[in-house]
C-alpha positions, 0 to 999 in steps of 0.5 A, spaced: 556 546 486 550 547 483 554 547 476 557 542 478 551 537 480 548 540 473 553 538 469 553 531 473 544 530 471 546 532 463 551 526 464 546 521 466 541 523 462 546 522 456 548 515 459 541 513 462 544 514 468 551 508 468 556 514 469 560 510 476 566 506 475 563 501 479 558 499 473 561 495 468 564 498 462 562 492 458 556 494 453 554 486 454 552 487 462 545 486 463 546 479 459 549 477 466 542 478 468 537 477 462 535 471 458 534 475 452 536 480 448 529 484 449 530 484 456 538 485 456 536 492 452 531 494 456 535 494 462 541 498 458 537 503 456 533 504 463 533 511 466 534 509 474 529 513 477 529 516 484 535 516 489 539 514 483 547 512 485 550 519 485 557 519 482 560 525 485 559 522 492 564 519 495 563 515 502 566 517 508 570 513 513 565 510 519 570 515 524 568 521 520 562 519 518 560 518 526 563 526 526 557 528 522 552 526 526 547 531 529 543 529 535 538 530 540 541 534 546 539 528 551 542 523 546 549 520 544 551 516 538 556 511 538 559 506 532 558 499 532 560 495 526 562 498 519 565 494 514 568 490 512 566 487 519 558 487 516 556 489 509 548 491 506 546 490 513 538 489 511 537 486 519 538 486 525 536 482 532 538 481 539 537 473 541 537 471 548 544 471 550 545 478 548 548 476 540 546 480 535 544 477 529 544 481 522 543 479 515 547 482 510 544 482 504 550 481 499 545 478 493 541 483 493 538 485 487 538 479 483 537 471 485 544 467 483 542 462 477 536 466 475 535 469 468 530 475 467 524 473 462 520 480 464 521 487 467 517 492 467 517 499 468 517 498 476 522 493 475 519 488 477 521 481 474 520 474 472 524 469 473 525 464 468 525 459 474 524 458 482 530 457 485 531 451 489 532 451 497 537 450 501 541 447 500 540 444 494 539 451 491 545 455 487 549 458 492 549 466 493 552 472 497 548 473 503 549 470 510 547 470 516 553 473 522 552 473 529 557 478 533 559 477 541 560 483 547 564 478 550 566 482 556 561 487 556 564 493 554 560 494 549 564 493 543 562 486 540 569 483 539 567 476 536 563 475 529 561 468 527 558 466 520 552 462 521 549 460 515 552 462 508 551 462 501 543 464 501 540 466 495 536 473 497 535 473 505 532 477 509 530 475 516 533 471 522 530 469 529 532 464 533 526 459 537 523 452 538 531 451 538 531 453 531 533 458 526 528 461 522 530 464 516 526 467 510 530 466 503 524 467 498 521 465 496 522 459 502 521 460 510 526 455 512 528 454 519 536 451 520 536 446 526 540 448 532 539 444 538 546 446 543 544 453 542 551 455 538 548 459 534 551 454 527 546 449 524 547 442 526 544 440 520 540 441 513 534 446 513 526 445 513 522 448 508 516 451 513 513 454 507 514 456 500 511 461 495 514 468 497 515 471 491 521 475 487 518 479 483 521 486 486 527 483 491 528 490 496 519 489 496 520 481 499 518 478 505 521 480 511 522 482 518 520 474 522 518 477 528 515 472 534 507 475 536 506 475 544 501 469 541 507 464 538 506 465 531 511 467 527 510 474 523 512 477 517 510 482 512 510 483 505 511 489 500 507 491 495 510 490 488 511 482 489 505 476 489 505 470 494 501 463 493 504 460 500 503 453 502 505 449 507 504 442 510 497 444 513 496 451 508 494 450 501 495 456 495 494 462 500 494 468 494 495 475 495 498 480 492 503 485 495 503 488 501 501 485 508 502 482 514 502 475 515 503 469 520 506 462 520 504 457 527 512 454 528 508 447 530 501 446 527 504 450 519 499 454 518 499 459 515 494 465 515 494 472 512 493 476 517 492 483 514 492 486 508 495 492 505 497 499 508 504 502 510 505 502 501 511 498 503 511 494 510 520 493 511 518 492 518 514 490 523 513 492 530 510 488 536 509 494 542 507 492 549 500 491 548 501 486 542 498 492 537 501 490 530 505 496 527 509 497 521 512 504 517 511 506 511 514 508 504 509 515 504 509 521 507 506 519 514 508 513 519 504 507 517 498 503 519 496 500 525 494 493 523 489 490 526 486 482 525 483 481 519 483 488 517 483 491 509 488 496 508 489 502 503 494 501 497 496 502 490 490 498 487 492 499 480 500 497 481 500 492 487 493 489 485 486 488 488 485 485 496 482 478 496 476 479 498 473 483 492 466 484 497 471 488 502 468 496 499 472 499 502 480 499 506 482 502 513 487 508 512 494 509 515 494 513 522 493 520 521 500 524 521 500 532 524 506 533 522 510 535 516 508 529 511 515 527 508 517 522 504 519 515 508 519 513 515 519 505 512 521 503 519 519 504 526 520 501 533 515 503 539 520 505 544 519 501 550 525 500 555 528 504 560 535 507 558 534 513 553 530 519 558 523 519 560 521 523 555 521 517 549 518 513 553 512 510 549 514 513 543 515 511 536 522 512 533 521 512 526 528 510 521 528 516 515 533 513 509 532 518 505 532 524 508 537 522 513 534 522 520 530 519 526 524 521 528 520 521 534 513 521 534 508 521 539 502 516 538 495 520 541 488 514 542 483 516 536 478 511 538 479 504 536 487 506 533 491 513 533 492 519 531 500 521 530 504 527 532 511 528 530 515 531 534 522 533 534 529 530 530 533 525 534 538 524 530 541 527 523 546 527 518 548 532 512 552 525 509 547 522 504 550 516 505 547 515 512 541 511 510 538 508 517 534 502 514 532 497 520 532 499 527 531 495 533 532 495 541 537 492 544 537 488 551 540 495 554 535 499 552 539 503 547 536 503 540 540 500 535 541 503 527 543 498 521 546 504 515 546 501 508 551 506 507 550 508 499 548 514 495 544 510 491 537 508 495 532 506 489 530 501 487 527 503 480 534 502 476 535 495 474 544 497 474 547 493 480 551 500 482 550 498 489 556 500 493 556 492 497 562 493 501 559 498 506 554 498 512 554 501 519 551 499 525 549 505 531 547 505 537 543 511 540 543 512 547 542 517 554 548 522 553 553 520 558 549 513 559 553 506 560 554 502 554 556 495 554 550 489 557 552 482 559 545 478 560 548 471 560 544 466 556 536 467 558 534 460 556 537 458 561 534 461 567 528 457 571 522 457 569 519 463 576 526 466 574 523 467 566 516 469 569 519 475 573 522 477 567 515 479 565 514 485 570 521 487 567 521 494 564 525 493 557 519 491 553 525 486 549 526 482 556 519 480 557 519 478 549 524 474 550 522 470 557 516 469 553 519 465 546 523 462 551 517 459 555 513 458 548 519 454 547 519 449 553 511 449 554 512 447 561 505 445 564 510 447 572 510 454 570 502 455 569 499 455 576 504 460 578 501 464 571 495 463 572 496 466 580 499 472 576 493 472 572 487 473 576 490 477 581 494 483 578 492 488 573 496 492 567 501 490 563 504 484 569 497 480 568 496 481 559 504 479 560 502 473 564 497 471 559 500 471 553 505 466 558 499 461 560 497 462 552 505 459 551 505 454 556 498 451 554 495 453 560 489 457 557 483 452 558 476 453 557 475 455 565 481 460 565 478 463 559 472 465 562 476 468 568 480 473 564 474 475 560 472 478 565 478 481 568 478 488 569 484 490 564 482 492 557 487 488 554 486 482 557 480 481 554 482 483 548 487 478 547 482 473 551 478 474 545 483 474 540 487 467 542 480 463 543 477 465 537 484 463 534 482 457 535 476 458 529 470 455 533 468 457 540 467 452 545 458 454 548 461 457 554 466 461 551 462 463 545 456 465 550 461 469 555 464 473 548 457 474 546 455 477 552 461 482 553 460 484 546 453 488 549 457 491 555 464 493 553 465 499 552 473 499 550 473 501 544 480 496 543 476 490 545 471 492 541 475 493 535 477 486 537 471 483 538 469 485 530 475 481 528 474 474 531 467 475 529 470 476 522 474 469 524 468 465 526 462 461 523 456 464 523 452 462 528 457 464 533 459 470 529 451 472 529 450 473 536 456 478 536 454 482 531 448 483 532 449 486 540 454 490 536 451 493 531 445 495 538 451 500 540 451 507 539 457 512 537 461 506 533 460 509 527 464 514 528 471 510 531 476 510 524 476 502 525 470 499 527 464 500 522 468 497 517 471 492 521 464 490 523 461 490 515 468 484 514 465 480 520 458 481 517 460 480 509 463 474 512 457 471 515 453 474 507 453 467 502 453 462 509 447 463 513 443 469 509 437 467 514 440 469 519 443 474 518 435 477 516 434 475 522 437 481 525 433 486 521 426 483 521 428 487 529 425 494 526 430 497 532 436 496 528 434 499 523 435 506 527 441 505 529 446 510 524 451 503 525 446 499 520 444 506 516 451 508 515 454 502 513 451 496 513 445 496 509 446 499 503 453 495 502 450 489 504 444 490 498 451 491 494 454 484 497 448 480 494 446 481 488 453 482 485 454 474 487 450 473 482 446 467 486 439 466 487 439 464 494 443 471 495 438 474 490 433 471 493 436 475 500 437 481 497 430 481 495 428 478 503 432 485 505 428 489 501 422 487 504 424 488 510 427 496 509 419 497 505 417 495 511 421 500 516 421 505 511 429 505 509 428 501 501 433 508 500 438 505 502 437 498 499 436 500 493 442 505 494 446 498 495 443 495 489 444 500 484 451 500 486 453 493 485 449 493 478 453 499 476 457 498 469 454 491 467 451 492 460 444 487 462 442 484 468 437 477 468 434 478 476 429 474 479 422 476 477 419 477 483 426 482 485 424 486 479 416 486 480 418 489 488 424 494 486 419 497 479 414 498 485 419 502 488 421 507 483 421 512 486 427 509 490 431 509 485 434 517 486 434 521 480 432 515 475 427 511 477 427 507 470 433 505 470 433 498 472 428 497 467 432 499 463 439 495 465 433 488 464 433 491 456 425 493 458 423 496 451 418 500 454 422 503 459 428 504 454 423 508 450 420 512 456 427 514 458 430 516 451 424 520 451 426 523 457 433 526 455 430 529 450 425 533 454 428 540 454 423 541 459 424 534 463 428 536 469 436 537 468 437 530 473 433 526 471 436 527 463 443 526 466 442 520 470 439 517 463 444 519 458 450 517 463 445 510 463 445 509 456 454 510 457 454 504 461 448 500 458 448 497 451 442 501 447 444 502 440 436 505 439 439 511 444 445 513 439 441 518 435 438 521 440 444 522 444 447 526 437 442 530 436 443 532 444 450 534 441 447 538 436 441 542 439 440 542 445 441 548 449 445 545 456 453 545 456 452 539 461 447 535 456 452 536 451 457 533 455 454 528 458 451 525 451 459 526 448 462 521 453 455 515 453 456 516 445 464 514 447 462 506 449 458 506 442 462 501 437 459 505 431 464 508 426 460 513 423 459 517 430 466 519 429 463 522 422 458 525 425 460 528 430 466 531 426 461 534 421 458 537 427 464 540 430 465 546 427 458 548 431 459 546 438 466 548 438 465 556 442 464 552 449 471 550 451 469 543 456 464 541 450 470 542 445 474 538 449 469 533 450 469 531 443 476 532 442 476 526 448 471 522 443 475 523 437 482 520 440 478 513 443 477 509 437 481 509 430 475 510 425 474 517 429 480 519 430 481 518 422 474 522 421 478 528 426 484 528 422 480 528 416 476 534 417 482 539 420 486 537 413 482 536 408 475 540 410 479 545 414 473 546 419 477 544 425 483 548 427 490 544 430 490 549 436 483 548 438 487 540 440 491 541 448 497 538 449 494 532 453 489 531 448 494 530 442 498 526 445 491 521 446 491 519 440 497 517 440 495 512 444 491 508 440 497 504 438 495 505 430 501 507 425 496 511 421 493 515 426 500 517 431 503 519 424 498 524 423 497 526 430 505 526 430 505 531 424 499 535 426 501 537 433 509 536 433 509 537 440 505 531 442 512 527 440 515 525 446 522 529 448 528 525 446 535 524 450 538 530 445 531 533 447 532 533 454 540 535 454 538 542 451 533 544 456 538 541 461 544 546 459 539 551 458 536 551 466 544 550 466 545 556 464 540 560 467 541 557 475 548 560 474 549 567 478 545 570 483 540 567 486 533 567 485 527 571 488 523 564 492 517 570 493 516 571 485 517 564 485 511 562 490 507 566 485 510 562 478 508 556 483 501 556 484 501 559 476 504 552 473 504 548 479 499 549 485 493 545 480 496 538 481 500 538 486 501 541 494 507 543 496 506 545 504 499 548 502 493 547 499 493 545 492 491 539 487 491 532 487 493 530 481 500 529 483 503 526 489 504 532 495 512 534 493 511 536 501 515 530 503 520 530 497 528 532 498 526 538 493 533 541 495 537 536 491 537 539 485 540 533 481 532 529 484 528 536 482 531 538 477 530 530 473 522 530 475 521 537 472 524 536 465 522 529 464 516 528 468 516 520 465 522 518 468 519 516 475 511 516 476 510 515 483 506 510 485 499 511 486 499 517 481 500 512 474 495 513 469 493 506 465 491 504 458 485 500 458 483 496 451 475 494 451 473 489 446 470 493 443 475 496 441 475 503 446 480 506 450 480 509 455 485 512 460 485 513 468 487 511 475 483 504 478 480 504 484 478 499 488 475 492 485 468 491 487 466 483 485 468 483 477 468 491 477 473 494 476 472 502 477 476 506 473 476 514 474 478 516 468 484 522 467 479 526 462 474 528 467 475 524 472 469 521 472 469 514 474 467 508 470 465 501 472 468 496 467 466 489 468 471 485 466 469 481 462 469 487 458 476 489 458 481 487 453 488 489 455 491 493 461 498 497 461 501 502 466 502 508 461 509 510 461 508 518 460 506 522 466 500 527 466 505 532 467 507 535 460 514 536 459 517 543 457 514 545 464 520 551 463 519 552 456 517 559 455 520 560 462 525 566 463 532 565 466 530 569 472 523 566 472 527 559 473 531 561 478 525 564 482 522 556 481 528 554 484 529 558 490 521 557 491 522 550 491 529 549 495 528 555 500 
């Protein structure tokens, strides 16, 4: 079987992956997609990169395929749909009569009547024009289908197509005697006022601007909120510049959770980031937003306004460039295996007592569903994985949507195909299959039959509320949104103030929905006993964006007494939402509590509500720290005062200037100018000059003392000549504190003073310290100077015997052509500089320069630098052939070859680098799949991990990871020595996702075949 599957990897290599029948023999294919040459010939000689189509796999009969099924003893699987009756299943939902609606989503991957203009390593696209909407657009493959139970056996016997001929859709729901479909780059909505499930007419564009750069990373998953707007989220590698009638130009990049009022039309970012790529969004009981993730854990616990963890150099920074700082995902214990991109919270009656309140989360590519127990950790959860409830050893079976039904079972949408990437521009997909499975008790009963709910009275709806599957209640509240019914609010509010738990935040979500949620009863249910009432009081009166003076007093006093950690986590977002002065008040009783610092959530949600309010009202906000109380408390110390120091004097505005200077005399005052300063000099970091006011710069000169290591480096950033001189004079002082040095020469790294230049070659040459070595070697590196190439070069021979200066200046030499060519000169004609003084990562630098000259000398003088051809690749996949053949291999012996070759850059269920991605999480026992990324490393560079190419314009390279994006920095930490560098961006010329990973190819050269053979038991036992 291995021989097999190696033969097989030789074949894709050789063919850059096109080995189907499937795929069109025709050499001219991708011109059906590309509108020109160079984009058809990109995409032909694209090697597909992951779960690529497999072309030795066949698929199974949905009979047999259900035969391979493992699953939990207590659980029991049944088939539903298969083909043809349903294909690319993307979605499934339940509406109000019991029908199931699934998107099929046929089209996918490329818009019908679009041509490709760009693609990008991801592949990611531009298309040559914005398609138009239903119904005037090109008609596509995609439709909407709805399927019966019509006697409630159990087998859904009536299918009907609803809408056909969509171009890209993903989503469907039903309310406000609508359907709702997302067709990016549109949110339409069909009118369907008999409830037949059948359009009665053309659609409306509610909004538009979703974008189609990515189709399997789209908008998706339309959900109504207990609340009555309409969510959906994004994925990470698409944009979105939403409008609508009340919403203009909503700009953001990649994933998120966002929201659209169905009457009002607005649309609202609701959060940013998380999950790396939101297929999926989850309401559970108490309205909590959750969402899987394409990483290793289950994905994040989205909170309003919140700011998430993402990829920042491939799916792009946050809105708010003053966020400094994200929210991370729900902490996983368990084995961190790559992905559970879809979840529901289990939430009904009919599967055992056991999954109750659990998260049972889809994992496509390993083929299974997971349970997962969620434990309060503060404000948010921490996540333990418990057991497997369902797995199949047949790699067709790729679970992608998963929902609960109105019979409590749990539902499965299959995409049914051995290809699961997107990263391969060939559509290989095998489009006409798809499954659908239903999960419930062992020897429970199967079939429902619940009428149609829209019919019901309006107390018969209301005693839905108290229903124990969390799908009726959900439905008996769209259904009273739907109405909005001023009879069914004084049995409500009854409901409301005189019950407790679930029955009483159900009961207000209702009120809420009917318009019953006035003033008078808002004050109430602030004080209601259950948390999450009010939470959710707070949360729907501060979704109106203005208080009214009761309700903004009665938050205002809760938010000194509450002790929920939810409630408060709440109280920090709607102070994010409102203007200042009812947002300072908040804020100030909170940053008085004590113990928030330590909850996962809130001390970065409480900085957002304060920067919200920095820029608006500075006076008031100063207000706050003019009470020499709050300057005790670990809230403001820890979080607070030093990134609002930064939020100032990044804005580059007196009235903020004249802020941070007022918030400086204030920490004088109480003794903590520290952190003021900490958040001054952070926010200046990188930037060449800086013009402050003169009474800013006369308080901070004063204080000195408070600029840590370097207390002239303000002066210096302001082009002081008398503190430039002091400093350079300080770096050359041996006997000067090695500190205090190496904050200066790293200064003059950042700051243009070409007065510091000779001083930092002599350091190179004379001084004793390795360190000051180094350190001058990288600040020379931002100096344009051409002869410093040539001096350096002259120097080599006598700094060469410390292996990190060497390397350092190796490093200098590869930054700019002139000093690249002074390198090259001295190790061919001088000869004073050996070739394998130069490791592999560094000669391929050079080539990076993008430079005929200097790559063809780098080329002829490391030849192991060229990058490895697909002959190249083919012998070293005949050679691992040959040597996996036989017996099996020592996976003990192959631990130790592990952790020589490996453990350095990445874990692989144990401690270990963290250069490269945790292969924890992997499928390592597809040999195919490992085989792949080991002999060619660049094939596919997992997000998060890609190196990037930045040109200055001043004509350096530099080459590295971006961090976050603070103002109009960009923090760059560099591949070299994994410093990071603050680049302006006013000071960068070009960027580009480098297409080679930092792993080296040849990994296995030199390796022995039994050598390899222990690697592979190892990293498949």
């Amino acid at each position: 079987m291995i021989k097999a599957r190696l033969k097989s990897l030789s074949t894709i290599f050789i063919l850059t992956g096109c080995v189907l029948a499937c795929v069109e023999k025709k050499e001219d294919w991708a011109f059906e997609y590309a509108a020109n040459k160079e984009v058809a010939d990109y995409m032909k000689n694209f090697e597909g990169r992951g779960a690529v189509t497999d072309s030795l796999a066949l698929p199974l009969d949905p009979k047999e395929a259900l035969l391979r099924f493992e699953t939990a003893e207590d659980l029991d699987i049944t088939l539903v749909l298969a083909e043809p009756a349903v294909s690319q299943p993307v979605e499934l939902n339940f509406d109000h009569k019991g029908r199931l609606w699934v998107v099929q989503y046929n089209q996918y991957p490329y818009p019908k009547g679009l041509r490709i203009t760009s693609i990008d390593n991801h592949t990611r696209v531009l298309f040559d024009k914005i398609p138009e909407a239903p119904p005037v657009g090109v008609k596509g493959a995609d439709k909407i289908t709805f399927f019966e139970d019509t006697n409630g056996d159990g087998v859904f016997d009536k299918s009907t197509d609803a809408i056909t001929g969509l171009n890209i859709a993903t989503s469907v729901n039903i309310g406000r005697g609508r359907i709702w479909v997302l067709t990016p780059p549109y949110l339409i909505s069909y009118p369907d006022a008999n409830d037949d499930g059948i359009p009665d007419g053309d659609p409306k564009v509610h909004a538009s601007g979703f974008g189609l750069e990515d189709t399997h990373a789209v908008a998706n998953s339309l959900t109504w909120g207990p609340d009555g707007w309409l969510y959906g989220v994004q994925g990470s590698t698409t944009t979105a510049s939403i409008t609508t009638s009340a919403s203009n130009n909503i700009d953001f990049l990649g994933q998120a959770v966002w929201r659209l009022h169905p009457e009002s039309e607005v649309f609202e970012l609701f959060a940013e980031g998380g999950g790396n790529n939101p297929f999926n969004l989850e309401f559970d009981s108490k309205g909590r937003i959750f969402s899987g993730s394409n990483g290793s854990d289950r994905g994040p616990y989205y909170k309003q306004g919140g700011y998430y963890i993402k990829s920042w150099g491939k799916h792009g920074p946050l809105t708010n460039p003053y966020a400094f700082g994200v929210l991370p995902n729900m902490p996983l214990e368990g084995k961190p295996q790559r992905f559970t991109h879809g979840l529901v919270r289990y939430e009904a009656n009919s599967l055992p007592e056991r999954y109750h309140g659990k998260l049972l989360a889809i994992n496509p590519l390993h083929n299974y569903l997971q349970v997962t127990r969620l434990e309060p950790l503060g404000s948010s959860f921490r996540t333990i994985d418990e057991d497997i409830a369902l797995y199949s050893d047949d790699k067709w079976f790729r679970p992608i949507d998963i929902k609960t039904g109105p019979d409590g079972n749990v539902y499965l949408t299959d995409w049914y195909d051995s290809r699961l990437t997107h990263v391969d521009p060939r559509d290989t997909w095998h489009k006409s299959s798809g499954r659908i499975y239903r999960i419930g008790k062992k020897g429970g009963t199967i079939g429902y039959t619940i009428g149609d709910l829209s019919r019901l009275s309006i107390e018969d709806l209301i005693q839905l509320l108290a229903h124990e599957n969390k799908w009726y209640r959900q439905q008996a509240l769209r259904i009273l949104g739907d109405r909005r019914d001023k009879d069914a609010i004084p049995r409500l509010q009854t409901l409301l103030n005189e019950t407790n738990g679930q029955l009483a935040l159900e009961a207000l979500w209702a009120l809420n929905l009917s318009g019953g949620l006035d003033e008078k009863q808002a004050l109430v249910a602030l004080a209601h006993q259950d948390p999450f009432v009010r939470a959710w009081t707070i949360r729907l009166v501060g979704d109106r964006n203005q208080l009214s003076e009761k309700t903004a007093k009665k938050i205002t006093d809760l938010s000194l007494i509450e002790v929920h950690p939810e409630v408060i986590s709440q109280l920090t977002a709607t102070a994010k939402r409102l203007p200042p002065s009812q947002a300072l008040p908040i804020i100030e009783n909170l940053l008085q509590k004590k113990g928030l610092e330590d909850d996962p959530d809130i001390p970065m949600q409480l900085w957002w509500a304060v920067e919200q309010v920095a820029g608006q009202d500075n006076d008031g906000l100063l207000t706050l720290f003019e009470n020499k109380g709050y300057w005790k408390n670990k809230m403001v110390s820890q979080v607070i005062l030093t990134k609002l120091a930064q939020r100032w004097i990044m804005s580059d505005k007196a009235a903020d200037y004249n802020a941070c200077e007022r918030l400086l005399s204030l920490a004088i005052t109480a003794g903590k100018e520290s952190l003021v300063v900490d958040g001054i000099m952070e926010g200046l970091r990188g930037i060449a000059s800086v013009n402050l006011p003169e009474s800013l710069k006369t308080k901070l000169n004063a204080h000195q003392n408070s600029f840590g290591n370097a207390p002239l480096t303000l002066a210096v950033r302001q082009g002081d000549s008398l503190a430039i001189e002091s400093a350079i004079q300080i770096i050359q002082k041996k006997e000067a504190p090695l500190p205090l040095r190496l904050a200066y020469i790293s200064l003059f790294g950042e700051v243009d003073i070409p007065n510091a230049v000779p001083s930092l070659l002599s350091l190179v040459q004379k001084d004793p310290s390795s360190a000051i070595k180094q350190a001058s070697i990288h600040a020379l590196e931002s100096y344009p100077a051409a002869d410093i190439g040539d001096k350096l070069a002259a120097m080599y021979p006598t700094i060469r015997a410390d292996e990190y200066v060497r390397e350092a200046a190796i490093h200098l030499f590869s930054v700019r052509k002139d000093w690249a060519l002074a390198f090259f000169r001295e190790v061919e004609e001088s000869r004073t500089i050996h070739t394998t003084d130069v490791p592999y990562l560094l000669a391929r630098k050079f080539l990076l320069l993008s430079d005929t000259q200097v790559s063809q000398k780098a080329k002829k003088l490391w030849p192991e630098s060229i990058p490895w051809t697909a002959d190249d690749k083919k012998t070293e996949i005949q050679r691992v052939s040959k040597a996996l053949t036989g017996s099996k291999g020592d996976s003990h012996a192959g631990r130790q070859i592990f952790q020589n070759k490996c453990l350095s850059c990445h874990r692989y269920n144990s401690p270990g680098g963290i250069i490269g991605p945790d292969l924890s999480g992997y499928d390592l026992k597809d040999i195919n799949y490992l085989l792949l990324h080991v002999i060619d490393p660049n094939a596919s560079i997992r997000e998060g991990y890609e190196t990037f190419h930045f040109e200055t314009t001043d004509g350096r390279t530099l080459e590295g990871k971006i961090g976050r994006q603070e103002g109009t920095t960009l923090q760059i930490q560099t591949s070299h020595n994994g410093k990071t560098i603050a680049l302006p961006e006013n000071r960068l010329k070009s960027r580009e996702i480098l297409q080679w990973s930092t792993m080296p190819e040849g990994l296995l050269t030199g390796l022995s075949n039994q050598e390899i053979k222990n690697l592979v038991a190892f990293l498949t036992e």
